[in-house]
N, C-alpha and C positions, 0 to 999 in steps of 0.2 A: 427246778425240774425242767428239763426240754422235752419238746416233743416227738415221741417215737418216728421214723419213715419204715416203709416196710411194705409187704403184702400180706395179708391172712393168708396161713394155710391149717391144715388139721383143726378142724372147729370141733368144739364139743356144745352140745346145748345141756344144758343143767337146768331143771324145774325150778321155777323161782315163785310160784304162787301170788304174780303179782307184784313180788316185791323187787325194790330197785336195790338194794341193799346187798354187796356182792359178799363181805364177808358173811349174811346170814345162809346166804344162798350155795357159798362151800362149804359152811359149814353143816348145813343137811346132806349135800352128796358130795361128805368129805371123800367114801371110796373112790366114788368114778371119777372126783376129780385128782385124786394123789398117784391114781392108773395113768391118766391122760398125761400130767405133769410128768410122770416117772420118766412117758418114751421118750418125753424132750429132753432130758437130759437129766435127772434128781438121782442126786446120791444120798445116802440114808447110812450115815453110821448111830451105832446104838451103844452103848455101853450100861453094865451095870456094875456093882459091888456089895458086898457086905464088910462093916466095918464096927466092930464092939455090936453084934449083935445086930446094925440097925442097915436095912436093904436102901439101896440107893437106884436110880437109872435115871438114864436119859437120853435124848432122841433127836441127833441133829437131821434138818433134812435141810441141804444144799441145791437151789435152781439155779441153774446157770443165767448168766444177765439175759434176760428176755422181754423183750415189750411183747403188750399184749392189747387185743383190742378187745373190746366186750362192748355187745349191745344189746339191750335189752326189751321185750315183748311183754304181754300180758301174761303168759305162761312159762317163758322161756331167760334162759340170760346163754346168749354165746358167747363163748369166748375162744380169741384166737390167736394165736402166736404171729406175730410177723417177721416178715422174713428179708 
């Protein structure tokens, strides 16, 4: 892995109650964090079917390559696309 260059821009802060833990911390504000991603670029195909009776789906969602910077606070976790 190398390291990102870039500038922050479009921050979002997401409540982290403390924790440094980023997958827990999208995973409670999975919404506002799949809004914030969407305007950078997220495509979302979905598919389903039914086949001998039994329903199927599923849900790709595509970011475009983006580094990101996140830092984190006692309340907060930012995170920020660079540019």
């Amino acid at each position: 892995m190398t390291k990102c260059k870039g500038k922050p821009y479009a921050s979002i802060s997401l409540e982290s109650d403390g924790s440094s833990d980023l997958k827990r911390i999208i995973n409670i504000n999975n919404e506002e964090f799949i809004e914030f991603i969407h305007k950078l670029g997220l495509n979302l195909e979905s598919r389903s079917k039914t086949s001998n009776f039994e329903y199927s789906s599923f849900t790709i969602l595509t970011l475009k390559t983006t580094c990101f910077k996140v830092d984190f606070n006692d309340n907060f976790a930012i995170i920020s696309p660079l540019k």
